[in-house]
VOKOLRO-325000 format. One record per residue (C-alpha): y, z, x; residue number from 1. Coordinates in nm, 4 decimals. Example, Ala and Ser with C-alpha at 12.3 -4.5 7.8 and 13.67 -1.06 7.14 Angstrom:
<nodes>
<node Y="-0.4500" Z="0.7800" X="1.2300" n="1"/>
<node Y="-0.1060" Z="0.7140" X="1.3670" n="2"/>
</nodes>
This chain:
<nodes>
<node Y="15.2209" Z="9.6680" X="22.3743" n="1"/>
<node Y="15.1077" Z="9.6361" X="22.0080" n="2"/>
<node Y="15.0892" Z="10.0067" X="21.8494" n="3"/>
<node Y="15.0889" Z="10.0959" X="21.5483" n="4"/>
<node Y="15.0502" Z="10.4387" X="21.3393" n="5"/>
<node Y="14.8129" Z="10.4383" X="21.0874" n="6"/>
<node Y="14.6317" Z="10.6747" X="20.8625" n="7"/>
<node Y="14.2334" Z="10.7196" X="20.8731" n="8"/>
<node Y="14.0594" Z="10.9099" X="20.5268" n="9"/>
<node Y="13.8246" Z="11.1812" X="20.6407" n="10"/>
<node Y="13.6191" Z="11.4183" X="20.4629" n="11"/>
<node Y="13.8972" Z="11.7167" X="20.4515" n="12"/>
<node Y="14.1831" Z="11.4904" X="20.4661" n="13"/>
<node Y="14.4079" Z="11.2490" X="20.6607" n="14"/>
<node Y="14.4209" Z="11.1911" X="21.0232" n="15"/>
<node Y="14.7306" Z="11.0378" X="21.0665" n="16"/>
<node Y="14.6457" Z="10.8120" X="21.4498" n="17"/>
<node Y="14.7670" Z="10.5961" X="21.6760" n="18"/>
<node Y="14.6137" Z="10.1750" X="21.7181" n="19"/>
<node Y="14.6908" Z="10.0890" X="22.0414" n="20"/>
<node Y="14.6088" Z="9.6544" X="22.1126" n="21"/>
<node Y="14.6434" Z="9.4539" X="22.3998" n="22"/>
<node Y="14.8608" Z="9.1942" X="22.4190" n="23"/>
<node Y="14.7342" Z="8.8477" X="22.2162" n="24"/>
<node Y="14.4256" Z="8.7744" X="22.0451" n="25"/>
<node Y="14.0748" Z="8.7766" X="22.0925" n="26"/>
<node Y="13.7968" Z="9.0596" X="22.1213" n="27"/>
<node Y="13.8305" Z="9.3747" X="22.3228" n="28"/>
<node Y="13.5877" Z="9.7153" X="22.3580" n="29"/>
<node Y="13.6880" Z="9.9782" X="22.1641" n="30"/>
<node Y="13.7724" Z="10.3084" X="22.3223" n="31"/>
<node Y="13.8002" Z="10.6411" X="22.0933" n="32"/>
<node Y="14.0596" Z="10.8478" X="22.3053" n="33"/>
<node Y="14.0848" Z="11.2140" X="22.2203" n="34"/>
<node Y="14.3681" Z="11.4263" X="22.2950" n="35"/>
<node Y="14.4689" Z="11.7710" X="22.4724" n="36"/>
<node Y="14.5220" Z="12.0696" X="22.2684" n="37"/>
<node Y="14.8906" Z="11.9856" X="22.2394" n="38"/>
<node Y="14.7840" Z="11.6579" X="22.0157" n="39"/>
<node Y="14.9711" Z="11.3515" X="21.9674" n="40"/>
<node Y="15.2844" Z="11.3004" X="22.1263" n="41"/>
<node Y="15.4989" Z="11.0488" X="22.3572" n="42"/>
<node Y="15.2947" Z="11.1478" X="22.6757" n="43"/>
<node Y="14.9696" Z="11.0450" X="22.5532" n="44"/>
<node Y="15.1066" Z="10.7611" X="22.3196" n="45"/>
<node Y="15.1930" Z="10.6383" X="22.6784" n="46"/>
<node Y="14.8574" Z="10.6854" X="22.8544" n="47"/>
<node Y="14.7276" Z="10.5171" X="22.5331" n="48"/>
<node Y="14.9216" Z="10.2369" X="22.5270" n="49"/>
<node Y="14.8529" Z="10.1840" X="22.9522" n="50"/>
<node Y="14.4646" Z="10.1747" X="22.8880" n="51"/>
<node Y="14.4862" Z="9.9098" X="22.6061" n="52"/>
<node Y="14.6699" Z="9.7176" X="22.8483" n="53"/>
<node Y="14.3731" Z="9.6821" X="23.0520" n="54"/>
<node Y="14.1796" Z="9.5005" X="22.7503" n="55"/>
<node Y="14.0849" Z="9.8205" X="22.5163" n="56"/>
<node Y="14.1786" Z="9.8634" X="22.1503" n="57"/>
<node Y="14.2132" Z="10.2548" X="22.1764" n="58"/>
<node Y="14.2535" Z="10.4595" X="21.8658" n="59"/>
<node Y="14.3958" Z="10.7976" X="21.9270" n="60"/>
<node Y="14.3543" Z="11.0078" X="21.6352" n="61"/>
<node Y="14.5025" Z="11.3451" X="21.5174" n="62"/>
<node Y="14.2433" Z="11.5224" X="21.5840" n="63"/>
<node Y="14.3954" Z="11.8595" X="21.4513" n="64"/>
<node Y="14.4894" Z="11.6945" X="21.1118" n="65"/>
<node Y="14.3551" Z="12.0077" X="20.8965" n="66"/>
<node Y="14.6296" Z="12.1960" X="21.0792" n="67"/>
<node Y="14.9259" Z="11.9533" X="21.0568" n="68"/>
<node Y="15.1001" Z="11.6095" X="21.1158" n="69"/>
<node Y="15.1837" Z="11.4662" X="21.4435" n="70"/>
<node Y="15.3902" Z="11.5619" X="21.6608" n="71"/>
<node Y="15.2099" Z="11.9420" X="21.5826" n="72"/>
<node Y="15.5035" Z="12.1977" X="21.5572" n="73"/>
<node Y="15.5457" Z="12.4564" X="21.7018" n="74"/>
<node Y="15.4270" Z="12.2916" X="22.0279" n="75"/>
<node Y="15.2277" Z="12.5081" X="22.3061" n="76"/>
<node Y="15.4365" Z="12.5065" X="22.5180" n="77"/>
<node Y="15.7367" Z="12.6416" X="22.3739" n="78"/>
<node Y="15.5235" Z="12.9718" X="22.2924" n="79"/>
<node Y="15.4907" Z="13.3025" X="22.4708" n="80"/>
<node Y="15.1438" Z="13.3677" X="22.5829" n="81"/>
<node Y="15.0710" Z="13.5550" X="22.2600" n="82"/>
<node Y="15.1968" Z="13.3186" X="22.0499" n="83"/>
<node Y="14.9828" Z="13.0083" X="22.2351" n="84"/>
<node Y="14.6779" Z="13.2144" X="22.2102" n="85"/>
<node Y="14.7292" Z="13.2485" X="21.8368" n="86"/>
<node Y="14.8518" Z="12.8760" X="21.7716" n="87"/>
<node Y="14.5058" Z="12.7553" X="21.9567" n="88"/>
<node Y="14.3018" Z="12.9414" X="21.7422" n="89"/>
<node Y="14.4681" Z="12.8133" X="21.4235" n="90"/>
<node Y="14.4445" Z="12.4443" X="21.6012" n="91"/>
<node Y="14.0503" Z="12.4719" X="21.7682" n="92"/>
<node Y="13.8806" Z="12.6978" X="21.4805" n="93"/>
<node Y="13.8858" Z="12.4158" X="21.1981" n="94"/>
<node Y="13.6995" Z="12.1955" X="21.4352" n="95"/>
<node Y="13.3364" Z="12.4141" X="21.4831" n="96"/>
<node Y="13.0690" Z="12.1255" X="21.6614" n="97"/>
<node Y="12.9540" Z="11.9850" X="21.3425" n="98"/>
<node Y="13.3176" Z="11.9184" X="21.2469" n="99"/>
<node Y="13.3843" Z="11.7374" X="21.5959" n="100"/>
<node Y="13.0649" Z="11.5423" X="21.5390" n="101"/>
<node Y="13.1253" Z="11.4259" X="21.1652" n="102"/>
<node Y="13.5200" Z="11.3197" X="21.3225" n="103"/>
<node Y="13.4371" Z="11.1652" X="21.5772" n="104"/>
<node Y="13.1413" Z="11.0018" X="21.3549" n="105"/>
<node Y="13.3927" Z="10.8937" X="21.1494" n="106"/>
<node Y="13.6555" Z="10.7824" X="21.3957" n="107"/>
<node Y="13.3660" Z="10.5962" X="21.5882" n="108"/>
<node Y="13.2962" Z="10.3904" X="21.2510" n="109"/>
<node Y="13.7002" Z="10.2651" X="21.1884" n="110"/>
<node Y="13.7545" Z="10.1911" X="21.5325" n="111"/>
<node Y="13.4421" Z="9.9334" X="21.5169" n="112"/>
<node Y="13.5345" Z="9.8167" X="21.1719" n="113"/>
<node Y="13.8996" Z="9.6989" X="21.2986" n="114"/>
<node Y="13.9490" Z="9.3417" X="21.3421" n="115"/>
<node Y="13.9240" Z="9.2285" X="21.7392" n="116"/>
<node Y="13.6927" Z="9.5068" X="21.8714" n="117"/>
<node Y="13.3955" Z="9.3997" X="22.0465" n="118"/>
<node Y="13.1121" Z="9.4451" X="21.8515" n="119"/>
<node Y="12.8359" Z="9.6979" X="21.9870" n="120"/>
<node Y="12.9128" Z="9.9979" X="22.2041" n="121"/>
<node Y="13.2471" Z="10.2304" X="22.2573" n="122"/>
<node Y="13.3475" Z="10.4671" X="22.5055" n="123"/>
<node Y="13.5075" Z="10.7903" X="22.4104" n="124"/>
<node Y="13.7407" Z="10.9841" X="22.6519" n="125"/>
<node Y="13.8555" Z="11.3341" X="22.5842" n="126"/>
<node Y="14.1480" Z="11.5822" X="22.7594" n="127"/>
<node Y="14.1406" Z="11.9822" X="22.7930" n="128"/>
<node Y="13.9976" Z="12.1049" X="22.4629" n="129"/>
<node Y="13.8707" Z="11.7905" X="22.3390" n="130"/>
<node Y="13.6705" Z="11.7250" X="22.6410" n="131"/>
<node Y="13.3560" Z="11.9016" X="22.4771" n="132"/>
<node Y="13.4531" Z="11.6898" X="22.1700" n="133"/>
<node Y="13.3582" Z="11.3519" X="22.3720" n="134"/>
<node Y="13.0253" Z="11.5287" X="22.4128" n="135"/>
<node Y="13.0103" Z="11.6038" X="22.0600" n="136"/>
<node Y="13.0503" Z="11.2058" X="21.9937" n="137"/>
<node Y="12.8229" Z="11.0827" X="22.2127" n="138"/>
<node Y="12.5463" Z="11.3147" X="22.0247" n="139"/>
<node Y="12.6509" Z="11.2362" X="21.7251" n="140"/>
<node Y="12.6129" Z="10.8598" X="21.7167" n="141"/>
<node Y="12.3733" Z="10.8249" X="22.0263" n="142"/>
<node Y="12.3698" Z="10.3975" X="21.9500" n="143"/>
<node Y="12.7268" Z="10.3369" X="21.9574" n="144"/>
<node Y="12.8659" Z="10.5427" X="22.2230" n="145"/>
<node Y="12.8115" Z="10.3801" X="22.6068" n="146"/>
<node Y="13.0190" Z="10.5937" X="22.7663" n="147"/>
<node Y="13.2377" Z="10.9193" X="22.7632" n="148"/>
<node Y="13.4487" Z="11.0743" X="22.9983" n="149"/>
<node Y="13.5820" Z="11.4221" X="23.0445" n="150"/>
<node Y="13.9129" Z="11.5435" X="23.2524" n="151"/>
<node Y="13.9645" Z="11.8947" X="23.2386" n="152"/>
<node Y="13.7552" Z="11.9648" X="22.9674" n="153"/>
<node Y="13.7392" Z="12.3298" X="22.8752" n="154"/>
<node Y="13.3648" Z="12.5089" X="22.7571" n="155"/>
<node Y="13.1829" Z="12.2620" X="22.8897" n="156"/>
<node Y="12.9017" Z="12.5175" X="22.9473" n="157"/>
<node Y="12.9164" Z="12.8911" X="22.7650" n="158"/>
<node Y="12.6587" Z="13.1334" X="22.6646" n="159"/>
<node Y="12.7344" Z="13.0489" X="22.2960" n="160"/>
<node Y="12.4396" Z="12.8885" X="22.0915" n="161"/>
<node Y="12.7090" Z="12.6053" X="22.0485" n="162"/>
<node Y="12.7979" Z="12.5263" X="22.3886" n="163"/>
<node Y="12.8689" Z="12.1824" X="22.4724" n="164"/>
<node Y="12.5772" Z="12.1358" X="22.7065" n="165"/>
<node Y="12.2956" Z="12.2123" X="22.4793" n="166"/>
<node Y="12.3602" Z="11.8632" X="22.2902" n="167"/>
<node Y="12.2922" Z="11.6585" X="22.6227" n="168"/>
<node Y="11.9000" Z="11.5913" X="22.5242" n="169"/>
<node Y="12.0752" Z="11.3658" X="22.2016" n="170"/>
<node Y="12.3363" Z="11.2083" X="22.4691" n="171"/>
<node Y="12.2313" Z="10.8109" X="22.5976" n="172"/>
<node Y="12.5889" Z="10.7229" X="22.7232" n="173"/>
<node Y="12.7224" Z="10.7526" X="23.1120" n="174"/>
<node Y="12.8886" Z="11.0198" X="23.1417" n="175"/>
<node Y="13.1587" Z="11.1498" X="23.3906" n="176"/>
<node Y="13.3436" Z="11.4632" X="23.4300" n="177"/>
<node Y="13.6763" Z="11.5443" X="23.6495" n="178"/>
<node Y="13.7098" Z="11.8989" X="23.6533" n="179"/>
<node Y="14.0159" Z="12.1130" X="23.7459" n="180"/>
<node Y="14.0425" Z="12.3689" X="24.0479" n="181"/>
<node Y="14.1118" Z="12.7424" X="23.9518" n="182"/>
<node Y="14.0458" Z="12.6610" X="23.5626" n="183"/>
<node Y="13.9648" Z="12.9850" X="23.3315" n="184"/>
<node Y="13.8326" Z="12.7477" X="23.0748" n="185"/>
<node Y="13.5881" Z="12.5825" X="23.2997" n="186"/>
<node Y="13.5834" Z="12.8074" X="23.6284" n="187"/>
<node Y="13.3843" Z="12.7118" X="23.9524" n="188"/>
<node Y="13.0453" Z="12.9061" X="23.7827" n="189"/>
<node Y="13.0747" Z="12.7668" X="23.4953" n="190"/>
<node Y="13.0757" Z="12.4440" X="23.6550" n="191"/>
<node Y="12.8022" Z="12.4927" X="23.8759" n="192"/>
<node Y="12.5960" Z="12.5426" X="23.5852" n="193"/>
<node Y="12.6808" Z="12.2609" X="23.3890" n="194"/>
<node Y="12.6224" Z="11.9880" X="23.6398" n="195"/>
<node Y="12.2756" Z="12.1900" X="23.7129" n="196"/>
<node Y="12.2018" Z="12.1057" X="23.3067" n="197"/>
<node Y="12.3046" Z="11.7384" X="23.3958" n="198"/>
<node Y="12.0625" Z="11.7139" X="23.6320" n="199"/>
<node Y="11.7831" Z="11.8385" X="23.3756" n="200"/>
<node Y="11.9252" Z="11.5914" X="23.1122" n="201"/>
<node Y="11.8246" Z="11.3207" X="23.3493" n="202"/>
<node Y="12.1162" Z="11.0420" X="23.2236" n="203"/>
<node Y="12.3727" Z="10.8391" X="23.3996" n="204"/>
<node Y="12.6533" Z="11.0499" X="23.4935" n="205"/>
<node Y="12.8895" Z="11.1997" X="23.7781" n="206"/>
<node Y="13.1035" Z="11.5506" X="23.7797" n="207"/>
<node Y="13.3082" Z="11.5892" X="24.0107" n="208"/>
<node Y="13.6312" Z="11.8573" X="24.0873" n="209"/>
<node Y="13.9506" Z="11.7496" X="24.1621" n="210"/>
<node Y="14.0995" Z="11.8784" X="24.4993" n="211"/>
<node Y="14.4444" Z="12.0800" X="24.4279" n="212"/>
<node Y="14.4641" Z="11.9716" X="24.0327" n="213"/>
<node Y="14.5167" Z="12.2139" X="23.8302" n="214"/>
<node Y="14.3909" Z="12.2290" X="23.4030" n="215"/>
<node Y="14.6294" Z="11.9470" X="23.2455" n="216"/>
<node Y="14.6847" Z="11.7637" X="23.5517" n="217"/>
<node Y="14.6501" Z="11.4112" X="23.3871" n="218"/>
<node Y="14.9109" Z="11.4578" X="23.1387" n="219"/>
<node Y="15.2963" Z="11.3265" X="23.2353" n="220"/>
<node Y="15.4613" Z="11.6111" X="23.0414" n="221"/>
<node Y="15.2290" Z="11.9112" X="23.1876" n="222"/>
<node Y="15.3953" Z="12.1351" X="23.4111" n="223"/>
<node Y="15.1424" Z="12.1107" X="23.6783" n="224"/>
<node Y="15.1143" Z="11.7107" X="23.6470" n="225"/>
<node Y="14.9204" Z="11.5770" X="23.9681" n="226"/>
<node Y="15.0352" Z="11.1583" X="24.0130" n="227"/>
<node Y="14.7940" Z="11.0986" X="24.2946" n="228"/>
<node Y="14.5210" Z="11.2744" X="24.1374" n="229"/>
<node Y="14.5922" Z="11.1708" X="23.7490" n="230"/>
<node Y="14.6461" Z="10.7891" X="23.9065" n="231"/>
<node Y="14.2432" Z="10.8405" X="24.0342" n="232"/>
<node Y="14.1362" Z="11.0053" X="23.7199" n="233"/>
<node Y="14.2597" Z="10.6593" X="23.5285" n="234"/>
<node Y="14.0946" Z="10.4729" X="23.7824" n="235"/>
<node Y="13.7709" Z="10.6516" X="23.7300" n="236"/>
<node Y="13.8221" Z="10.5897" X="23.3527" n="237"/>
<node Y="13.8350" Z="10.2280" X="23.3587" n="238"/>
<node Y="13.5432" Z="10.2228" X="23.6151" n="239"/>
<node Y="13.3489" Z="10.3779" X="23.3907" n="240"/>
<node Y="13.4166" Z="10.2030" X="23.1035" n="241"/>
<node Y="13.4057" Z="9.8692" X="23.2897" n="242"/>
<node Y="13.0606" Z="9.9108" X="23.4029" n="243"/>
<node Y="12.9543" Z="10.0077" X="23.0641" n="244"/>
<node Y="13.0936" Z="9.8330" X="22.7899" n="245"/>
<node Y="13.0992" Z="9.4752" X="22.6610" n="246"/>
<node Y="13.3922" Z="9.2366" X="22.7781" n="247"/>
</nodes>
């Protein structure tokens, strides 16, 4: 599987990303994948790599380049609970909403500019903490995004002034949403009350939770790593993305 690591200019520096191609030539959708809070790494260079071989050119860019390079050191999971606490904060609090949005704006913008994607729309998929950041894409650039998806996305729907579900009125793409059982970033409530704001938005969409997976439970290297359930999550990705974008 063609991949290659490449280096994108923002605004406030360098994402350093991941261009992941299908096999041979010819035109394929473009799909903006966002990572978990634990960033690039082999897991999701792998889950990457597996949805460009089903016809996507996927970039997956460091989305916590203000913080550091790829692979991000000290990793999560190699913390004590205070220590993860504090190494999310220093990750998530560079990247406010209108940070996510100008990103992903300008993620959105190389990924159509790259030679073989399909012109027109992309679909955006985000994990954990940068499920609200596929939200924040879809608002953002409205005529370019078709469709974004959301597994065990954290904050969906908060009391804040700059929760995720406010920006739905800007949002045209189909959206779907695989939540996680027992989930302190997204528990049942919370959930409730996001898929009632769905059905004020009006759009395309589906939300659904996912019996006995726990938050991370698409990724290979989490702990609580659900095959059956992560194998119908992918499914439900390229569904989605099927039915929206153009071949």
């Amino acid at each position: 599987m063609p991949e290659q690591d490449i280096e994108i200019t923002m605004r406030d520096g360098t994402s350093d990303s991941v261009l992941c191609r299908p096999e041979g030539d010819g035109n394929h959708p473009g799909v903006l994948y966002l990572t978990d809070i634990g960033g690039i790494r082999d897991a999701n260079r792998e889950s990457a790599a597996r949805l460009a071989k089903q016809g996507y050119i996927v970039l997956m860019p460091n989305i916590f380049y203000r913080t550091g390079r790829a692979p991000l050191q000290p990793y999560l999971r190699t913390l004590d609970d205070e220590g993860r606490k504090k190494r999310m904060a220093e990750l998530s609090s560079p990247l406010p909403p209108e940070a996510m949005e100008r990103d992903t704006s300008t993620y959105i913008d190389f990924l159509a500019s790259q030679q073989g994607t399909t012109a027109g729309m992309i679909g955006v998929v985000g994990y954990c903490f940068s499920g609200k950041m596929a939200m924040f894409a879809a608002a953002a650039t409205p005529g370019k995004v078709a469709a974004a998806a959301s597994f065990h996305g954290g904050g969906l729907y908060t009391d804040s002034p700059a929760s995720p579900h406010l920006v739905l009125p800007r949002i045209k793409a189909q959206l779907y949403f695989g939540h996680a059982v027992k989930d302190r970033s997204m528990p049942q409530e919370a959930i409730a009350q996001f898929e009632e704001a769905l059905k004020r938005w009006g759009g395309k969409y589906e939300s659904e939770t996912y019996e006995g997976a726990l938050h991370s439970w698409t990724s290979t290297d989490s702990p609580v790593y659900n095959q059956p359930q992560a194998e119908r999550a992918f499914e439900k990705l390229l569904q989605l993305l099927q039915g929206s974008l153009p071949s």
